[in-house]
C-alpha positions as CSV (number, residue, x, y, z in Angstrom):
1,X,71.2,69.7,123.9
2,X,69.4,70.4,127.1
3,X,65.5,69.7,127.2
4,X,63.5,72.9,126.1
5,X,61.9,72.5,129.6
6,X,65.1,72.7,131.8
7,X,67.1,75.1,129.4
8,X,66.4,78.2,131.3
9,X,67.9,77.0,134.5
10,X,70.4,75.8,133.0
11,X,71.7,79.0,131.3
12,X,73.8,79.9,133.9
13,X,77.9,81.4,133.0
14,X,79.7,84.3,131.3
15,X,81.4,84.1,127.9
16,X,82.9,86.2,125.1
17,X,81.9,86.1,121.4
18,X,84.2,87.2,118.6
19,X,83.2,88.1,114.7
20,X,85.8,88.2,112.4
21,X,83.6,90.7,109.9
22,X,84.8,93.0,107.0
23,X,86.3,92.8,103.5
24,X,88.8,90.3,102.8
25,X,92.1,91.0,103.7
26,X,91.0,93.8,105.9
27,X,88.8,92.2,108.3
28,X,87.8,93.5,111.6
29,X,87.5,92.0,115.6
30,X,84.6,92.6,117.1
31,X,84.6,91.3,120.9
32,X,81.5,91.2,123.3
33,X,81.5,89.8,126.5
34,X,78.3,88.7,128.1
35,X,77.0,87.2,132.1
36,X,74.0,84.9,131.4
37,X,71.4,84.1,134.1
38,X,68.0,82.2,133.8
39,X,66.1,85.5,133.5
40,X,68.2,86.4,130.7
41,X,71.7,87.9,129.3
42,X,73.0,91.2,130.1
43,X,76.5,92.7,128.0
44,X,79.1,93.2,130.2
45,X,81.3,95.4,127.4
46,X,82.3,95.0,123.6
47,X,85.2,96.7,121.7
48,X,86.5,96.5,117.8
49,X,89.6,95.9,116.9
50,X,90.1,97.2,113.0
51,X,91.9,95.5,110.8
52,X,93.1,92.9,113.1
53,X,95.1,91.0,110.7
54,X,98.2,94.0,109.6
55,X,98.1,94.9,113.5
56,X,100.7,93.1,116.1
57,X,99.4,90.6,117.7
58,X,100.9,90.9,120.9
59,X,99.3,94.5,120.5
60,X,95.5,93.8,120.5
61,X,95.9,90.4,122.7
62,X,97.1,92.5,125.2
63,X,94.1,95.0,124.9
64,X,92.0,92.0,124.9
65,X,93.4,90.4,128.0
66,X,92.9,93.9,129.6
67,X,89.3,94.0,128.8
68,X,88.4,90.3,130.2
69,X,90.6,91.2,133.5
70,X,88.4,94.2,134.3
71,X,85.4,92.2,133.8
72,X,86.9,89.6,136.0
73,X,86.3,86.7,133.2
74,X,90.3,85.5,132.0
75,X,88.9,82.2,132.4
76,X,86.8,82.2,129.8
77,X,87.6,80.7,126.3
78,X,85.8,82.6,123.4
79,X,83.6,81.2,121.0
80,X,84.7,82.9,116.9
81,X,82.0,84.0,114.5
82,X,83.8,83.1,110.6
83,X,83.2,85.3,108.1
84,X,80.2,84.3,106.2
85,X,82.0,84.2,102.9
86,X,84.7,81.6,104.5
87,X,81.7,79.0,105.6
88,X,79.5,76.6,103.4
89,X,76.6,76.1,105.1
90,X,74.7,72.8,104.0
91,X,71.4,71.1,105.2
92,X,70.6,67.5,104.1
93,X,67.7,65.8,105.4
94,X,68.2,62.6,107.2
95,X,64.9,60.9,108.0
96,X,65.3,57.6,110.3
97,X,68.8,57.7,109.9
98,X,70.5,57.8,113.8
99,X,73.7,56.7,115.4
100,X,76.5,55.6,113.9
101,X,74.4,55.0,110.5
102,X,74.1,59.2,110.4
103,X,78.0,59.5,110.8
104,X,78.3,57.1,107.9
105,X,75.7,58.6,105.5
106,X,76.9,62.7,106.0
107,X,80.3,61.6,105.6
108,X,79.3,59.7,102.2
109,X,77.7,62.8,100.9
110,X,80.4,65.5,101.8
111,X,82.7,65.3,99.3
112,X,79.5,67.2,97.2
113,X,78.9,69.6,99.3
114,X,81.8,71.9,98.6
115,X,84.3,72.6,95.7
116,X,87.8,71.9,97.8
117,X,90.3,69.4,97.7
118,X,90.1,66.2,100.4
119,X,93.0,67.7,102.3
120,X,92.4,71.1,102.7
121,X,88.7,70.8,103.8
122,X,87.0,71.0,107.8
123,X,83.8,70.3,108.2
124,X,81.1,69.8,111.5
125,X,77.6,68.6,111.7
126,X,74.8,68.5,114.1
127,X,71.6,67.3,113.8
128,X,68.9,69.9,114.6
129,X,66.5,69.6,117.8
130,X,63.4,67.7,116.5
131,X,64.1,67.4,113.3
132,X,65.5,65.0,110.6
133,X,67.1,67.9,108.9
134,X,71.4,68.2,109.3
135,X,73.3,71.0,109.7
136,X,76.7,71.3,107.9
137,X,79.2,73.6,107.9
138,X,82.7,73.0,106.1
139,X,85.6,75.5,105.5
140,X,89.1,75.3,104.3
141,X,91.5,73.8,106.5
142,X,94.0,76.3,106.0
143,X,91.4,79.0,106.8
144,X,90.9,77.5,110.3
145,X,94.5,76.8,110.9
146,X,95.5,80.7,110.1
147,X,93.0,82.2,112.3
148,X,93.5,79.8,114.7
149,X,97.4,80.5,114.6
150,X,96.4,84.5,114.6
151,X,93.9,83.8,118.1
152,X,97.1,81.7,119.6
153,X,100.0,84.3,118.9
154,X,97.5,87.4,120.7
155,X,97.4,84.3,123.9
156,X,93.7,84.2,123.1
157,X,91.8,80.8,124.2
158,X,88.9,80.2,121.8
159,X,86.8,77.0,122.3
160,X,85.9,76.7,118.8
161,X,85.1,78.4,115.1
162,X,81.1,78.6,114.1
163,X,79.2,79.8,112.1
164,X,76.4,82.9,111.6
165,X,73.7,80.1,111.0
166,X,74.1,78.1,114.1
167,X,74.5,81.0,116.4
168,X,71.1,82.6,115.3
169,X,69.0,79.6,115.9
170,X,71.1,78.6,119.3
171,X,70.8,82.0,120.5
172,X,66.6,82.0,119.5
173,X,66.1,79.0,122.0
174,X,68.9,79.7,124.8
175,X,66.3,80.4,127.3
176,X,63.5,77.6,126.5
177,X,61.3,80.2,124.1
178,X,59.7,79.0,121.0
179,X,60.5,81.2,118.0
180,X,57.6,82.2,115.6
181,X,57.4,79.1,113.0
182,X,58.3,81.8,109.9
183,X,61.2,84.6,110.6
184,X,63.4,86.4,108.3
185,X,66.2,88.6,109.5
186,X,69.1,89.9,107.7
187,X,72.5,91.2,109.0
188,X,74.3,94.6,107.1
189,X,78.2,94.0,106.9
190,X,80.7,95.5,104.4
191,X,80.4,92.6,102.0
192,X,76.9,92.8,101.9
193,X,73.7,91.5,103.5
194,X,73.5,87.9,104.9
195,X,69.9,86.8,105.4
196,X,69.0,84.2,108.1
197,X,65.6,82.6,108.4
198,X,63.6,79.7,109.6
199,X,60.0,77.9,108.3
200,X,58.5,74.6,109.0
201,X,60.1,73.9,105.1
202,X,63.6,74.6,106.4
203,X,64.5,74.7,109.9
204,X,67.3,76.6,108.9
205,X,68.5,79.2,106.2
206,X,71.1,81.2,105.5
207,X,72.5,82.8,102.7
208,X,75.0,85.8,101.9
209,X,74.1,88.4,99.1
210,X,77.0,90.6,97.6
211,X,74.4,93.6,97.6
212,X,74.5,97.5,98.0
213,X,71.8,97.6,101.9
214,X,70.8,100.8,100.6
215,X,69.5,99.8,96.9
216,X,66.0,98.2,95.9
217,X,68.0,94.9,95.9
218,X,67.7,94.0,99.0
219,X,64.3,93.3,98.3
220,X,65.0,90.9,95.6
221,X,67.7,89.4,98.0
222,X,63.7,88.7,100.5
223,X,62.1,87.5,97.4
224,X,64.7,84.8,96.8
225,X,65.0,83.9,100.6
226,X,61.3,83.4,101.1
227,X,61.1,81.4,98.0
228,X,63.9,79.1,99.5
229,X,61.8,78.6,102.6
230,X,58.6,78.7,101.0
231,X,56.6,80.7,103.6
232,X,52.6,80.8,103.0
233,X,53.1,84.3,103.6
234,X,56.1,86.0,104.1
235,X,56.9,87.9,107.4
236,X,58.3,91.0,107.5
237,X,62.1,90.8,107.7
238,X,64.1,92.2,110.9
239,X,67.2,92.9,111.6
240,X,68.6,90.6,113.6
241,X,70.1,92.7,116.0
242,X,66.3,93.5,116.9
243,X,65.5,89.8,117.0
244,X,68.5,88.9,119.3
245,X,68.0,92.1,121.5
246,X,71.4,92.8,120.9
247,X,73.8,94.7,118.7
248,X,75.7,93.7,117.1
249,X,74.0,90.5,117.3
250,X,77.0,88.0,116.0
251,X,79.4,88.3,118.5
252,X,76.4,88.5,121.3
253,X,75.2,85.3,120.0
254,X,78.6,83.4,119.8
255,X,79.2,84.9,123.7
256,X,76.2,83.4,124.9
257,X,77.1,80.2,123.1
258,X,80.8,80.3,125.1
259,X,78.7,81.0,128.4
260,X,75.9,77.9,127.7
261,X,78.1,75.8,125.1
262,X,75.7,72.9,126.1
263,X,72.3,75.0,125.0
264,X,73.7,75.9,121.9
265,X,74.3,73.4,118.2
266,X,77.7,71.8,118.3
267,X,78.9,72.6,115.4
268,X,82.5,73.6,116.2
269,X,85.1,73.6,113.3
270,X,88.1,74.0,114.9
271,X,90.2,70.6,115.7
272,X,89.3,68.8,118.8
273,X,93.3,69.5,120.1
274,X,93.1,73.3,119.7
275,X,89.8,73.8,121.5
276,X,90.7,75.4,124.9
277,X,88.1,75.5,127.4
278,X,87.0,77.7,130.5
279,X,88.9,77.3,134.0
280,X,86.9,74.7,135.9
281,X,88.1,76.0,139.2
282,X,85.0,78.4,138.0
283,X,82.6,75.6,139.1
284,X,83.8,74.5,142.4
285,X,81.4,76.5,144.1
286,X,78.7,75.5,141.9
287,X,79.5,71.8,142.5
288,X,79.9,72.0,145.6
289,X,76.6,73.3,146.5
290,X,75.2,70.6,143.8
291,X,76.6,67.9,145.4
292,X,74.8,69.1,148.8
293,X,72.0,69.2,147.3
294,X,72.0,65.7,146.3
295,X,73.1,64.1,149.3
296,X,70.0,65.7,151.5
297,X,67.4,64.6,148.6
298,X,69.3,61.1,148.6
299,X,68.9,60.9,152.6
300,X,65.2,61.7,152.3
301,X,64.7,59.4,149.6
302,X,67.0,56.4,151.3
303,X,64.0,54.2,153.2
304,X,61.4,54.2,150.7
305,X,64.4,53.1,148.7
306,X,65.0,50.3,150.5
307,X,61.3,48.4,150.0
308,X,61.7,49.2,146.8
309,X,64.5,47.7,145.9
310,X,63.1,44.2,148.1
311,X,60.4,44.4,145.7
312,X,62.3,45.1,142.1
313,X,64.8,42.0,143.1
314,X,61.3,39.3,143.8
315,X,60.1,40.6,140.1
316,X,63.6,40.2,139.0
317,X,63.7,36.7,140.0
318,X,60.0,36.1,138.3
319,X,61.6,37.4,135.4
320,X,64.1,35.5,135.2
321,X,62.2,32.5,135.0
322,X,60.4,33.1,132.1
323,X,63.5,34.2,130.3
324,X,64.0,31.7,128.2
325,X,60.9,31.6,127.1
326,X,60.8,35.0,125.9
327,X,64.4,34.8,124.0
328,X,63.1,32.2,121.9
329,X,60.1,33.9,121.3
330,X,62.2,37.3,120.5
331,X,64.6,35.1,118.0
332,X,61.6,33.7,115.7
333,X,60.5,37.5,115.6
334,X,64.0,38.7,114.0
335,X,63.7,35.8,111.5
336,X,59.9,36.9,110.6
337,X,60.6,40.3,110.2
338,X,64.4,39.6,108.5
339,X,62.7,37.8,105.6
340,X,59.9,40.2,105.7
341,X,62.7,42.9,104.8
342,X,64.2,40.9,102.4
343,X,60.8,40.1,100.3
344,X,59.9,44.2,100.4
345,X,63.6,44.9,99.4
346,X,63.5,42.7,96.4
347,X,59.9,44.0,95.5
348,X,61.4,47.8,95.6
349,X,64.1,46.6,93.1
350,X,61.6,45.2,90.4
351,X,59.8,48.6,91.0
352,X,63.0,51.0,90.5
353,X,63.0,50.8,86.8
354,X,59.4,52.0,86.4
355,X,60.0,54.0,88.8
356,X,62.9,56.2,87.2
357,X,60.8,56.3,84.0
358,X,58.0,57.8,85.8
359,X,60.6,60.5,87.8
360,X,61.7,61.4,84.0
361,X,58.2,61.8,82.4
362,X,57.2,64.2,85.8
363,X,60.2,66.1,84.9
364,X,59.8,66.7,81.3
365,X,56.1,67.8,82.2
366,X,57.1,70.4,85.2
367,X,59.8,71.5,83.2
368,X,57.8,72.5,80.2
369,X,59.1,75.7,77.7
370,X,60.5,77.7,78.0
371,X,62.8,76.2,80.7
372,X,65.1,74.1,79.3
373,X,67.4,71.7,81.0
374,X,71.9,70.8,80.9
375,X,71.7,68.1,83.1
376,X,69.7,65.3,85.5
377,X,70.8,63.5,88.3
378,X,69.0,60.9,89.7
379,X,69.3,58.1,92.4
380,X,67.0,56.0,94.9
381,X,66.8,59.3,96.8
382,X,66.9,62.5,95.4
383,X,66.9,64.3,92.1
384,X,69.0,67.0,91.0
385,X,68.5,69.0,87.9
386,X,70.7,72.4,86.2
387,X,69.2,74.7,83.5
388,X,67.7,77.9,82.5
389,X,64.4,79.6,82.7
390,X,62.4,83.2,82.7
391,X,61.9,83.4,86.5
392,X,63.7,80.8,88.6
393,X,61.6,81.2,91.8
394,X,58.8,79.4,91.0
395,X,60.0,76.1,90.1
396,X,60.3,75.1,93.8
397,X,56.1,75.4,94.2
398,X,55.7,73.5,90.7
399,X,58.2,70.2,91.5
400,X,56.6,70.4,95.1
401,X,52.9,70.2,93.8
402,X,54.1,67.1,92.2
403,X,53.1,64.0,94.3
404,X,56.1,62.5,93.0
405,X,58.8,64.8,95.0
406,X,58.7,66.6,97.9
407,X,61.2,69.5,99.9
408,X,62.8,70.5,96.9
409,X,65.3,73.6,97.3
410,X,67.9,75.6,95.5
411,X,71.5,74.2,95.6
412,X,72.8,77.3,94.9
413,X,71.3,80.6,94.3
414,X,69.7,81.4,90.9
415,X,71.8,83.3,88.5
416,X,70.4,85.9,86.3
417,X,72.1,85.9,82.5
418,X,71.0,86.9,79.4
419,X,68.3,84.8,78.4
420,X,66.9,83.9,82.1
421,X,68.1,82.4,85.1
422,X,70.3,79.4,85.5
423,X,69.1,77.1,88.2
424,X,70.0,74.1,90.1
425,X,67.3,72.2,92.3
426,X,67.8,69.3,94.6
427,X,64.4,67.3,95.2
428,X,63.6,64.4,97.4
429,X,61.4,61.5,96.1
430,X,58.1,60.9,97.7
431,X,58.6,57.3,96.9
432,X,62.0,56.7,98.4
433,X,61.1,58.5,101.6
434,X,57.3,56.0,101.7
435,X,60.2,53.0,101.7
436,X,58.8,52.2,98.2
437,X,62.4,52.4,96.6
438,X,65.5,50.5,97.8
């Protein structure tokens, strides 16, 4: 993404959000176009297209086309909100893991992170500004490919499927602000409320609940939210129409992501071959004027260019001479510090057993009665744990206060039965992320 500091200039285009939103099998199109401009966004139009699905394509692509034409914006490829309740969204944290290394490690955890099949399963990723926390959203394959084959048949371009959670935070930063540190918002659709919010905890959070918007559940829904992020003190929840300045605030944010792709997360999970993207006979004027632009600051900076380049070349060829010098300098180094690695690595392996025995005596002691526990996972890394207690919510605060672990969250929301609440938590371990475990 584009620094914070040049993002406003940069947020310069018009684009065209869709949300598919509604009950399954009944699902609505909601289109809003936007023009963007580094003092802000302004809504060119919207329509809704009911039940999009049991209507002719031809039909509604038509009505579509008509509505981009007026605006003057065919060009433009539209970015696709998914329904919430067709998207996992993951986060795993990833400290000093870059590269190709990162590519490696999310692809070694994925097969956990959803409960489909190998070959009927998209996913995308992006690692969030700042952060060592990794965004992940997966879907069915055959999800994408249907609505992808619905979009093609109505002659719609779209540049990609996303989801809610990217859009939010994307749109919260298009134009260089800062968000507050702690936000909750929450979104009313037909299938319930979805509930997006951020803390220095979790950069991101999102989570659907199959709720009545008008019953006292909703507040439950905020209780369970703000114990996932574990505010200090929980703000007041928004809509986030309100928070967005727009409504309705999905298929705003996904036009401003299709006007300012490059300000906004890449997580796209539509197939590389099927993304369509805007006309770039758009930006001929724009690159022409550019490349103006860089040939009179290149004329004006040409002569001082000169000495310095006379100057860079005589400390090239100094440099050059001690080269040698340097490399074999630079080669003992990598030896030191290669058999440095190796000594700590085989330390951190007599260490492990004790280690694990500790984890498991925290555990029983956190975990006290009347919780009660069906399984334990454990590895150099993290800790996972499934079972049932009274209230659910504030076992997150207890493993926390624990110098052994650290960032623990829910894997899935708790469940209310009989006796209690059935849990699962996921927990990092202080020691593996001090290097003291291999």
């Amino acid at each position: 993404m584009i620094p914070a500091g040049l993002r406003k200039w940069a947020a310069i285009g018009s684009g065209v959000g869709l949300e598919i939103a509604g009950p399954r099998g009944s699902e609505s199109l909601r289109v809003s176009a936007v023009r963007v401009r580094p003092q802000g966004a302004r809504v060119l139009g919207g329509f809704t297209v009911e039940d999009f699905q049991h209507q002719p394509a031809a039909s509604w692509g038509a009505d579509y086309a008509a509505f981009l034409g007026k605006l003057g914006i065919r060009h433009v490829a539209a970015t696709v909100v998914l329904p919430r309740h067709e998207v996992i969204i993951r986060q795993l944290a990833m400290p000093g893991i870059s590269g190709k290394d990162l590519a490696g490690a999310i692809q070694f955890q994925l097969d956990g992170l959803h409960p489909y099949s190998e070959d009927d399963v998209v996913s995308s990723w992006t690692r969030l500004e700042h952060s060592s926390t990794v965004l992940v959203a997966i879907a069915r394959a055959g999800t994408i490919q249907r609505y992808a084959t619905l979009f093609a048949e109505a002659g719609i371009k779209i540049a990609g499927f996303t989801c809610s959670a990217a859009l939010a935070y994307s749109a919260l930063r298009i134009f260089g602000g800062t968000p507050p540190a702690e936000l909750l918002a929450y979104e009313f659709s037909e299938n319930g409320v979805e509930i997006y919010g951020e803390s220095p905890a979790k950069p991101v959070f999102s989570a659907a609940f199959n709720i009545n918007p008008e019953s006292s559940e909703l507040e439950r829904a905020a209780a369970q939210a703000s114990a996932e992020l574990r505010f200090e003190s929980a703000p007041p929840m928004v809509p986030l129409a309100e928070l967005l300045g727009a409504d309705p605030a999905l298929p705003y944010a996904a036009a401003l992501a299709s006007a300012c792709p490059r300000l906004c997360l890449p997580l796209n999970l539509l197939p590389v071959e099927q993304r369509q993207t805007s006309s770039p006979m758009v930006w001929v004027p724009s690159t022409v004027l550019a490349a103006l632009v860089l040939l009179a600051a290149g004329a004006t900076t040409a002569l001082p260019g000169i000495e310095n380049r006379r100057y860079l070349g005589e400390i090239g060829t100094e440099i050059a001479k001690v080269q040698p010098a340097v490399a074999k300098a630079a080669a003992l180094d990598r030896d030191i510090d290669l058999t440095r690695k190796r000594t700590l690595l085989l330390d951190a392996f007599r260490a492990r057993s004790k280690a694990d025995m500790d984890v498991l005596s925290e555990m029983t002691r956190l975990l006290a009665s009347p919780a009660w526990l069906t399984s334990l996972d454990l590895n150099g890394q993290q800790v996972a744990v499934t079972g049932e207690t009274d209230q659910a919510a504030v076992l997150l605060k207890a493993i926390d206060a624990s110098p052994q672990f650290e960032s623990s969250e829910f894997v899935s929301p708790p469940q209310r039965t009989a006796n209690g609440e059935v849990f699962r938590i996921r927990t990092t371990r202080e020691a593996s992320r001090q290097g003291k475990l291999p």
